[in-house]
N, C-alpha and C positions, 0 to 999 in steps of 0.2 A: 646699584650698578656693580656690575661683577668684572674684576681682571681677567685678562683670557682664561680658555677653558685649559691649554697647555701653555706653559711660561716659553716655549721655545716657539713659538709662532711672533714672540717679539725681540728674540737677540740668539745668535748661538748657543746653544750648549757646548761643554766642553768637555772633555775628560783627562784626566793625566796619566801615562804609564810611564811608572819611571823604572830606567833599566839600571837595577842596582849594582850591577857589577859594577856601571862604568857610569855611577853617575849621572846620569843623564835624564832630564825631563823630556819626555814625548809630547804634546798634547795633539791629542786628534780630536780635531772639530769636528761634531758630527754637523748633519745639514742647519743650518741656521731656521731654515723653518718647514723642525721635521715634524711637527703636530699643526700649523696654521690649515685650518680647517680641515682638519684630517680626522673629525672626532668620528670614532671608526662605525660605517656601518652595519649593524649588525647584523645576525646570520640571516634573520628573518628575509634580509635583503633578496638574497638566494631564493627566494620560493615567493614569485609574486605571478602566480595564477588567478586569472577570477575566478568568483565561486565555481562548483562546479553545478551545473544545470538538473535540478531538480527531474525533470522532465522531456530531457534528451531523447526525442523518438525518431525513428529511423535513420537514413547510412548506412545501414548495419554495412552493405560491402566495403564501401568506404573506410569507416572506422575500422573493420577487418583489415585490409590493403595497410593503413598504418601504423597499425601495432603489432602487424608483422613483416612489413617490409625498413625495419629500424638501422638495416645495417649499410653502407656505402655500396652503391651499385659497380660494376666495372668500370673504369677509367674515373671515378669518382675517390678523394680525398677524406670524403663527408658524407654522412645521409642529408639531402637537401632535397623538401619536398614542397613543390609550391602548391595552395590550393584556391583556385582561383573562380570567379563568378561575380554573375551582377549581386547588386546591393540587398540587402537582406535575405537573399540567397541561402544562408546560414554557415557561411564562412567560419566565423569566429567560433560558435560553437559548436561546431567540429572537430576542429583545432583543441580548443579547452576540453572537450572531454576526451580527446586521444592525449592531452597531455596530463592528466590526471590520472588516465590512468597507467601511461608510461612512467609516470612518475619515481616509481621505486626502482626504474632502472639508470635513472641519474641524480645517484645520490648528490651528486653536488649541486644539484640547483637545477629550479625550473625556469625562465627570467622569460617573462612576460613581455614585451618591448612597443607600444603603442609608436605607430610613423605616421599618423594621422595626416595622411593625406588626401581624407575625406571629413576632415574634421572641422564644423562649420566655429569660426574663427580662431580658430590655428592654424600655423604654419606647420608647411610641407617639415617633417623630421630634418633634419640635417646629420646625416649620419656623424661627420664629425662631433657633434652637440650631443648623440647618443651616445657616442663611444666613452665621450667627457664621463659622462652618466653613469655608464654601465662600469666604465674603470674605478672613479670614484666611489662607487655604491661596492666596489668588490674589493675597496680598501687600501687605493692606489693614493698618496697622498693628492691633493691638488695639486701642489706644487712640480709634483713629478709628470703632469701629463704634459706630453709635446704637444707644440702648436699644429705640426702639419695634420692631414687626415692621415695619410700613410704612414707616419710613425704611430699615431693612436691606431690603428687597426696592428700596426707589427706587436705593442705593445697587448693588445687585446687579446691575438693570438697566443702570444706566449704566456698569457695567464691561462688562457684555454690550454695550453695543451699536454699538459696531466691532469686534468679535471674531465667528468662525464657530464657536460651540463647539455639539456634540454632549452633551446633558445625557439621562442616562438615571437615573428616576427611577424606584426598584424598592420594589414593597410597600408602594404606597397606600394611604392608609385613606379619606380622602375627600378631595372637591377645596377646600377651605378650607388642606389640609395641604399642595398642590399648588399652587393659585396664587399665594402669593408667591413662592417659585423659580422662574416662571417668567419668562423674556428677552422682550423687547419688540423683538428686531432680527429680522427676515424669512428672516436670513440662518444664524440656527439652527437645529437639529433638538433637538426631546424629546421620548423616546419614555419611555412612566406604563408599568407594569405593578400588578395593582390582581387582587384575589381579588372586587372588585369593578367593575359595571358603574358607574363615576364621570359618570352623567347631568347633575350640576350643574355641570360643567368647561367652562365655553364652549366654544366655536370649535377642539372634539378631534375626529380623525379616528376613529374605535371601529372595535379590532379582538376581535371575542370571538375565543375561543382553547378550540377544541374537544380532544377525545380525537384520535389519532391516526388517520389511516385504518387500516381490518388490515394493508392490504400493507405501507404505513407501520412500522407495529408491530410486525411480523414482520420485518423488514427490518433494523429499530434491534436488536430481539433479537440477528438471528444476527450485526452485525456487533460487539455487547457480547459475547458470547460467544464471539467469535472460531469461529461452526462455519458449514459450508459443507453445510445440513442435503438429504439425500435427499428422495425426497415424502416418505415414508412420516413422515418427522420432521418435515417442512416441514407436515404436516398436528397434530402435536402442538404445533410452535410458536403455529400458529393458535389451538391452542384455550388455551395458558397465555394468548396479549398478550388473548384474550379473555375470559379470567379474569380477568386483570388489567383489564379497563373501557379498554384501549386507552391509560392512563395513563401516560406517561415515565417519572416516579419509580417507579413499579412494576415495570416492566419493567428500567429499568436493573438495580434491585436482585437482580429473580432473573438476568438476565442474568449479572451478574458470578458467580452461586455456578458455573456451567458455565462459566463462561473459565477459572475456576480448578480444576476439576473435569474437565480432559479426558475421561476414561475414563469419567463417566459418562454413562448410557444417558438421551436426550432423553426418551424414550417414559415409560420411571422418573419421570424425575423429575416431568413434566406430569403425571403421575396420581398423587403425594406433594401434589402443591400445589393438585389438586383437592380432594381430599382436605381439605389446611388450610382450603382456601375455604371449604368443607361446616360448617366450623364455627362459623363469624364467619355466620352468614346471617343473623343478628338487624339487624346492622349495614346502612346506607346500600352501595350499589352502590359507589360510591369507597371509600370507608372502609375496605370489604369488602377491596377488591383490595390499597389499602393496607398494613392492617393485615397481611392474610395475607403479601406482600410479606417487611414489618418481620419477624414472628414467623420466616420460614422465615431468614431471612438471618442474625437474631441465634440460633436453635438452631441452625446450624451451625457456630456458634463453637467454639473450645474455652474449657473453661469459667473460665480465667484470662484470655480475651479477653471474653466476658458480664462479667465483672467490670469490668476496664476498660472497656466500652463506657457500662456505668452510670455510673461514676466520673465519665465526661463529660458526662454529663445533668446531674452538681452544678455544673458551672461557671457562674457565672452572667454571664458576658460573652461577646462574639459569638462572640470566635476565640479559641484557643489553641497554644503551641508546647510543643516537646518540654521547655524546664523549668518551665515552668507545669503539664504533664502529669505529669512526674518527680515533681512536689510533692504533685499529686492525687491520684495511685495509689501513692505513696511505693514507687518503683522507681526503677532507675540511669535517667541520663539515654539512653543510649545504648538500654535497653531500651524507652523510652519511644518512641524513634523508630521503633524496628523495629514497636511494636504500632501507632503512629498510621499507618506506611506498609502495613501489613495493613490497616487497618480500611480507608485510601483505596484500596487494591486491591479489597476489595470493597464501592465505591461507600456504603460506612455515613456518610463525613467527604470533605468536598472540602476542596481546597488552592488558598486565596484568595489567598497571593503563597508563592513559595518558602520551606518552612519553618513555614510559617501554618494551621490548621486548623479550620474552621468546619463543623457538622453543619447538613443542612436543617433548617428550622426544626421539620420534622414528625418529622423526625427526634429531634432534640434535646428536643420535648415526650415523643417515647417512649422515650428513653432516660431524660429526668425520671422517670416513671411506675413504667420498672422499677428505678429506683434506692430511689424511697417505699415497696419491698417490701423493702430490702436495714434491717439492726438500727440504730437513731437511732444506736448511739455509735457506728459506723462510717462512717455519713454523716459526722457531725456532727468527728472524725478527719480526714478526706479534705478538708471545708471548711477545716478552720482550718488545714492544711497549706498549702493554696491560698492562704487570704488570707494566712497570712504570709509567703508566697514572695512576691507580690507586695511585701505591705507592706515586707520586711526588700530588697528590689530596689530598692526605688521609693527607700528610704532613701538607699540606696548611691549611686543615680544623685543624688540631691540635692546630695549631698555635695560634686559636679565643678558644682552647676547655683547652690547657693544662693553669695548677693555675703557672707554674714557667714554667724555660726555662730549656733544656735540653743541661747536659754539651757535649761538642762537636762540630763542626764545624755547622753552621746550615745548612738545606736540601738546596740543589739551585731551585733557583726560575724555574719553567718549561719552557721549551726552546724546540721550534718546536711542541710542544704539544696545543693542543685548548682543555683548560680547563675549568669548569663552572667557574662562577664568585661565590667567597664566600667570600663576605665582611661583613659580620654579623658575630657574636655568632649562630644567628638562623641560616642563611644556612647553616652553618660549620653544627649543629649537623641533620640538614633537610637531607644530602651529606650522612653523615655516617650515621642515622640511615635507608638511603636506600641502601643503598651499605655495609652494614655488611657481609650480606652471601657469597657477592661477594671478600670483603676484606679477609674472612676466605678461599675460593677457592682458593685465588690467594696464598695465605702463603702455605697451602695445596700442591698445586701444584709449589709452592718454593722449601718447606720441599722434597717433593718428587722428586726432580729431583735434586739435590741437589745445590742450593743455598745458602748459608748460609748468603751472604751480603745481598739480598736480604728479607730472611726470619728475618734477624736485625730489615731491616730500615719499615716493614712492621708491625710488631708487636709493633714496639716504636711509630707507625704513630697511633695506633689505644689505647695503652696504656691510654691516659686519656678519652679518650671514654668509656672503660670498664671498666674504675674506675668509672665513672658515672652510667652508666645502665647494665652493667653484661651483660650476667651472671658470676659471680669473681668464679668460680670454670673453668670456660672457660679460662678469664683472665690470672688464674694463669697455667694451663696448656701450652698458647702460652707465657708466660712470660720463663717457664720452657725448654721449644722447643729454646726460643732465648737464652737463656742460653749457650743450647747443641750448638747453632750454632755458638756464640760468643770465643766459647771452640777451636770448628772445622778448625776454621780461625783467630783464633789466635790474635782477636780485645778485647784489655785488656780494653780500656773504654768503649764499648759497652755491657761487661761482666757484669761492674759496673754498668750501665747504666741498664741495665737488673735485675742484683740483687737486684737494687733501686727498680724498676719496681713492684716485687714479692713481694719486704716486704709491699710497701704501698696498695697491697691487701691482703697480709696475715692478718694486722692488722686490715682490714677491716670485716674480716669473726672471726675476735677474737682469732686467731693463733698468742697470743703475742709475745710468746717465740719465735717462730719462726720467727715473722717478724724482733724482735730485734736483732735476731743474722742475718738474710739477711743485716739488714740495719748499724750494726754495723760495717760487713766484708765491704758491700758496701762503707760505709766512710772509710775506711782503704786503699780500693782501690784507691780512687780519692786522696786522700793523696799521695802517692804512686807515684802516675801520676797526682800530682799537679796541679790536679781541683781543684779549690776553688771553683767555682759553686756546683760542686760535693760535697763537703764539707757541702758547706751553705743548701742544698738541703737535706743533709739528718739528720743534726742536727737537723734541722725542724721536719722532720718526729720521729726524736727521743724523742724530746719534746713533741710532741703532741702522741704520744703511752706514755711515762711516766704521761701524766697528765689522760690520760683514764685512767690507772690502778692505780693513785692515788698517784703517787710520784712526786704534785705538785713542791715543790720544786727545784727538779732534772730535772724538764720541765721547769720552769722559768731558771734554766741555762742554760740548752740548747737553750731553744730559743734567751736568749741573745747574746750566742755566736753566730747562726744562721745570728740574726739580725746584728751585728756585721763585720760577713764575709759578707753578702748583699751587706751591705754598703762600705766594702773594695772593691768590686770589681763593684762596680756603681750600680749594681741592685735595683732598687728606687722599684719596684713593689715585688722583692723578699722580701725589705725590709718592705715594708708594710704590707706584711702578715705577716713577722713573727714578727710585733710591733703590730698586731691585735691580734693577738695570743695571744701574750704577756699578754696584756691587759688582756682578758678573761680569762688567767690565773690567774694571778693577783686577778685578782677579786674573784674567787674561793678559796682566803686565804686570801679573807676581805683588803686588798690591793686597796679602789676604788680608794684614788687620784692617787695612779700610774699609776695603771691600765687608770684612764681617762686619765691623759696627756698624755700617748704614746699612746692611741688608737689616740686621736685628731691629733698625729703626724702624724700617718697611714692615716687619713681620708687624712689629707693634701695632703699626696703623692699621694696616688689615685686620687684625683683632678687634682692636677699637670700633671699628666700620662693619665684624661681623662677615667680614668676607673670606670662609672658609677654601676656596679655589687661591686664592692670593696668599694666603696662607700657605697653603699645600706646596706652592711653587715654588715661596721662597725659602720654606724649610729647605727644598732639596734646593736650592741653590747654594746655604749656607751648607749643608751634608757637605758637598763637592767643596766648596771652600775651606772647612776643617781639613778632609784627607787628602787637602795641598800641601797641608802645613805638618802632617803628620797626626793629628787626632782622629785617630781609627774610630775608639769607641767613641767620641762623642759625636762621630759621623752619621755611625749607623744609627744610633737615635732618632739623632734629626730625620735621617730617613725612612725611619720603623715611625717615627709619627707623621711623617708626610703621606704615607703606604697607609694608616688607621684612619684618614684624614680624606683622600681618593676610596678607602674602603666604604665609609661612611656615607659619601656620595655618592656612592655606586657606580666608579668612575674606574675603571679595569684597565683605561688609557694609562690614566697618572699611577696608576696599582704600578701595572709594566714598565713603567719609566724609573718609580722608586726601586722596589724590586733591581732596575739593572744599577743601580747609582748604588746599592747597597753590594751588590758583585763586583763592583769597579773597587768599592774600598777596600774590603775582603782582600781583592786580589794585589792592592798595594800594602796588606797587610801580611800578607804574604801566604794568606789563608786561601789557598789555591782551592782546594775541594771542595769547603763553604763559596766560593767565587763560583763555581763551575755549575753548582748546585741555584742558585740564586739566576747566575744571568740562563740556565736553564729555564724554572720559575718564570722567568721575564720571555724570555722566546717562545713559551708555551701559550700565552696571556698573547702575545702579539699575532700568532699566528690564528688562535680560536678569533680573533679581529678581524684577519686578514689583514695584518699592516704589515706590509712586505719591507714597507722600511726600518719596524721595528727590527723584522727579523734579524733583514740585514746587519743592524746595529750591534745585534749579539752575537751572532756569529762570527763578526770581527771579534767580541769579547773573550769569547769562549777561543777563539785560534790564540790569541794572547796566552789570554790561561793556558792552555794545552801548551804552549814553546816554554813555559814557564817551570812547568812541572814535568820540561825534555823529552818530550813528545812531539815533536817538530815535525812529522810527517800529520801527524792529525790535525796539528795548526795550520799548516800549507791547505788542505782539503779546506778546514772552514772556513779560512781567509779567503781562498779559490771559489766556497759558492756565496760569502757575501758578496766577494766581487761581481758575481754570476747577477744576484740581485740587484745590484746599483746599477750594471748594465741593463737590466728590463728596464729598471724604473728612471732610465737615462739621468744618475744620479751620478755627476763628475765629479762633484767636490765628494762626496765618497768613494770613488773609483781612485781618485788619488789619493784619500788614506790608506786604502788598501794595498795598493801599492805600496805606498811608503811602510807600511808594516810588513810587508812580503819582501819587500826586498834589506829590510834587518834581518829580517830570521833568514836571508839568503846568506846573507851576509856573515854572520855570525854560525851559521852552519858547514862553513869550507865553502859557500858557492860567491865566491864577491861578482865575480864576474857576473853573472847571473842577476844577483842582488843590484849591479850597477843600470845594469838596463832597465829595470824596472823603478829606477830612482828615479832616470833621464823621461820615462814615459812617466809616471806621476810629476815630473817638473814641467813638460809641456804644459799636460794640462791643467798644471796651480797658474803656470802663466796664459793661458789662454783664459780661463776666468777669472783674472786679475786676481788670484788669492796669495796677498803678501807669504802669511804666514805658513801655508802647505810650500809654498815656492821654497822658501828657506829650509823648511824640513828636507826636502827633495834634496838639495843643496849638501845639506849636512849629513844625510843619509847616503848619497854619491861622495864624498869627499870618506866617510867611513869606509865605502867602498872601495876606494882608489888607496887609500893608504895599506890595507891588506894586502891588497897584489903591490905591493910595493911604489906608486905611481906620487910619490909623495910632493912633487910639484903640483900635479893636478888635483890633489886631494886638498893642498892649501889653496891655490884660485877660487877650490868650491867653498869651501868652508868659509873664508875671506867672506864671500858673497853671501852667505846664508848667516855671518855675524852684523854685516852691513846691513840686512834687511830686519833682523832681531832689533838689533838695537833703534831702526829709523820709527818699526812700531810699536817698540816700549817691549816685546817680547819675556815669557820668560824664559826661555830656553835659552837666552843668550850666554849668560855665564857659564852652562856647561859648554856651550859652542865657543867660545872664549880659553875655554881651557883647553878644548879640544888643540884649537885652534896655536896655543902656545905649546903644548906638546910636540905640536909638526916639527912649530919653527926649529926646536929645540934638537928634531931629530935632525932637522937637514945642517943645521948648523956642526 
């Protein structure tokens, strides 16, 4: 079992600047949890086109029209170009091959975006849900996304707009579902494909999207079918693509059965498929061609592929791979592949990334339909084999994903099942971050058919993956769903198990009060039902919510008692985190020698236990603990072997992190240009991530540095676009660092005045988010202010108040605010 992937997804980070002239310890909290699932997308994210189509034939005016009409029409903001048509029409790929080959003109991404609301059991997109998605995947922490839909679309925008991305938005339902996705920059393209005309879509350029022309359709035929037809054939081709209504999907499908059927006679087969026509006449013109299509294609099977092909109509999430398929048709895996690659030979399933298999949607409804013919307890066999391959996977992958163990029996190992191999950290989260949509289907169609044990062990399977990467308003919803189901059936540890679940995302989204009372009932529970795991698991979590809101002392209890039960019940890795914890507590109330010798304890256990990530953590924990204390060099060690240690994991996150922790000391070492150059290093790493809150993090570093080395006007500019940052990423508790760092260097540059007002607007809001400890900065940074302009009564009320709040949370800043503090008296007297 592995500790988190970043140590700051369980307790603040901290950092200290201290301002030598005068003494004075700073510490600016950065966010409390600036890596919980935020393990940063990679770039690949940016370019999620399907392949591109071997075989693309005609359009040509079409695809002309969009790869030269790219630019924002009059009264337009945007290129917005919807292209719209009945079902297999060939929407989609039209769209992929105009954005393939637009491609090189938005370097910054091509992003692919499925709304599936044709998509036989899936739900309708929810743009908000997308947006989660699409911010997430471009590097937006989770914890940074707003709840409403229009601050994620404000926030979306403003990622857009200095970027040139290509957004292709497939299978619209209406333009409500459409316009908050879309970029507000000129310099974008987005191209809607919609089974509808989307009239209510402002400022869209409409492209309907007709049947083929004949020569068209005949053309796409012979080169599907790989034949180079005579007249005499060239004249029966005509008349199947016009049986078929001139339809792509139609045609493809009979196409392929003749690429695979050499030998047989065009003339033949054209007059078999008239024939099928002849019998669907009741049917719609498309429907007609359609269906006759479907029928010829799936009666050509052999009849152990008709079976499989039904089997796939049970799945109820978008894509599938060959051990998801192994599970569903209960066959070897290897067999599994050879039928999925027949079926994509004959055009039945496309392959949405190597390995991956998704049926049209019209497809996937008719393979439903013929599956509702096939005996309930065979269906009903094939389903639960499904869900339990995922559910006993999902388990598996948990295992490398979750920071502690969960009390209760553990999941059994899989048995008869041929499952991936996931012996890494990286494949665990490789498995789930490809198989989400599928893991949400499968709960879905839990929930809905009413499973309740199932919908349990499926939602606790996925639990610390969505405390990693969100979206935590999703999270807390299937946490809320296991709740009701833990109710339903009557499973009194899985309730608690559950209410654990809920609080450590509620206090993730800043629902304290709330996560305290889930997690307080929750420890009550496991008490109850004498889990001590249970116990130890959520004093932890109680600790590390009381030190966020700044009632250190009441978190150093808890966590010892935490660490405590750990240890009474053998948990060497429980215990190491919550003696890391500790530590960093500690430390936060000037605490370092404690703090160092139980983190050195932690380091130890983690070694012991082989847990290089835990390791990594606490090194830089103890880094930042040394150059509290003054040990510069045996800082940067600790963090030149935490940085060898993230290098070795291939882990560019924790690189960035040490990397800045190693600039922080630097710069309290007074080694400003080594500082500059390092938390450089680190804001390079963050941004090739796209972690915008890395960024922000350094660029408050680097305005430090710069007022440091009397360059105050450079400082102001980078402090000014961290700040810029925290506001996209609606990040308050760093909005009010920044402030309080902007208004010292106001301060201390002849502007107090200036400097005051921006103390008073970072004290708001330390007290609007109940954060003791920024409140008292605010406090003491305004009292600094008022005593320059002379206001030396008001300067002591503030400071009065920013020594009262130091002291009530064990602070360390208190003693210089104390000294400060006696200075006043001393003037006024």
């Amino acid at each position: 079992m592995n500790t988190p992937e970043h140590d700051n997804d369980r307790a603040p980070a901290y950092i200290e600047v201290h301002a030598h002239d005068q003494s004075q310890v700073y510490v600016a909290n950065r966010d409390l949890h600036q890596t919980i699932g935020s393990v940063p997308a990679p770039v690949t994210t940016l370019r999620t086109l399907p392949r591109k189509l071997a075989n693309f034939t005609g359009r040509a005016s079409e695809l002309h029209r969009l790869l030269q009409d790219t630019g924002p029409h009059p009264g337009q903001t945007v290129a917005i170009h919807t292209i719209s048509g009945m079902p297999g029409v060939g929407k989609t790929a039209l769209v992929t091959q105009a954005a393939h080959l637009l491609a090189n003109r938005y370097p910054d991404g091509q992003l692919f975006v499925r709304l599936n609301t044709h998509t036989p059991g899936q739900r309708r997109a929810d743009p908000a849900d997308v947006l989660a998605t699409l911010l997430t995947s471009s590097g937006i922490a989770p914890q940074h996304l707003p709840d409403g839909l229009d601050a994620r679309a404000a926030l979306w925008r403003n990622y857009l707009a200095t970027r040139r991305i290509l957004l292709v938005l497939d299978d619209a339902d209406a333009p409500a579902q459409v316009e908050p996705l879309l970029p507000a920059n000129e310099k974008c393209l987005v191209l809607v494909t919609s089974r509808k005309r989307l009239l209510g879509l402002d400022g869209t350029v409409p492209l309907p999207l007709d049947c083929l022309q004949p020569d068209q359709a005949a053309l796409l035929f012979g080169r599907l079918a790989n034949r180079n037809p005579t007249a005499l054939e060239g004249k029966a081709i005509a008349n199947v693509v016009q049986l078929c209504g001139y339809l792509p999907l139609a045609i493809a499908l009979l196409a392929a059965q003749l690429a695979h059927h050499p030998l047989w006679d065009i003339n033949t087969f054209a007059n078999n498929f008239a024939t099928a026509q002849d019998r669907l006449g009741e049917l719609e013109a498309s429907d007609r061609a359609v269906a006759a299509a479907f029928h010829l294609s799936y009666n050509t099977l052999a009849p152990y592929q008709k079976n499989f092909f039904r089997r796939l109509g049970l799945h109820p999430g978008p894509e599938i791979d060959a051990y998801a398929t192994a599970a569903l048709a209960d066959i070897s895996l290897g067999l599994a592949r050879s039928r999925l690659n027949a079926l994509y030979r004959d055009h039945l399933i496309d392959e949405s990334t190597a390995g991956r298999y998704r049926l049209h949607d019209l497809l996937h409804a008719y393979a439903h339909d013929l599956a509702a013919q096939d005996p309930a307890r065979d269906r009903r066999l094939a389903t639960d084999r499904l869900l339990t391959y995922y559910q006993r996977t999902a388990e598996a992958a948990d295992r490398h994903l979750a920071d502690t163990a969960r009390p209760g029996p553990p999941p059994p190992t899989p048995t008869g099942l041929t499952v991936p191999c996931l012996d890494t950290r990286e494949d665990a989260l490789l498995w789930m971050r490809s198989e989400h949509p599928n893991l949400l289907a499968c709960t879905e169609h839990a929930t809905t058919h009413a499973q309740p044990t199932r919908v349990i062990r499926l939602v606790a399977a996925m639990a610390a993956f969505l405390r990693r990467e969100g979206p935590w308003q999703q999270a807390i919803a299937l946490h809320e769903t296991a709740i009701s189901a833990s109710n339903e059936c009557g499973a009194h540890l899985s309730r608690a198990n559950a209410m654990w679940d809920l609080g450590r995302v509620q206090y993730l989204v800043g629902a304290y009060d709330a996560a305290a009372k889930l997690l307080d009932d929750s420890h009550n529970q496991y008490s109850a039902l004498c889990s001590r795991l249970g116990e130890a698991n959520t004093l932890w979590d109680l600790g590390l919510l009381h030190r966020l809101t700044g009632n250190y002392n009441l978190a150093i209890n808890l966590l010892e008692k935490a660490r405590a039960q750990y240890q009474l019940i053998g948990d060497r890795i429980g215990e190491a985190n919550s003696m890391r914890d500790l530590g960093r507590t500690q430390c936060m109330v000037g605490k370092y020698d404690s703090a160092i010798a139980i983190m050195e304890k932690a380091l130890a256990l983690y070694q012991a236990g082989g847990d290089q990530f835990g390791a990594a953590n606490t090194l830089r924990g103890l880094g930042r603990a040394r150059y509290s204390i003054g040990e510069y060099e045996r800082a940067i060690r600790l963090l030149e072997k935490a940085r060898s240690i993230y290098n070795d994991l291939d882990n560019p996150f924790g690189e960035a992190n040490a990397l800045r922790g190693m600039g922080l000391v630097q710069r309290e070492a007074r080694n400003y240009e080594t500082a500059i150059d390092l938390a450089e290093q680190a804001r390079d790493l963050y941004q090739s991530l796209s972690n915008q809150l890395g960024e922000a993090n350094t660029l408050q570093d680097l305005g430090r540095a710069q007022y440091l080395i009397g360059d105050a006007d450079v400082a102001v500019t980078l402090m000014q676009q961290a700040l810029g940052l925290y506001e996209i990423l609606g990040n308050q508790l760093g909005k009010a660092e920044v402030l309080n760092g902007l208004g010292k260097i106001l301060c201390e540059s002849s502007h107090p005045q200036k400097g005051l007002a921006l103390h008073r607007e970072a004290l708001q809001l330390a007290r609007k988010l109940a954060h003791p400890l920024e409140e008292a900065r605010a406090l003491e940074g305004a009292a600094r202010c008022a005593a320059h302009t002379g206001s030396r009564q008001t300067a002591l009320v503030d400071v009065q108040g920013a020594v009262e709040i130091y002291k009530r949370i064990s602070a360390a800043e208190a003693s210089a605010a104390m000294a400060f503090h006696e200075a006043l008296q001393v003037g006024v007297s």
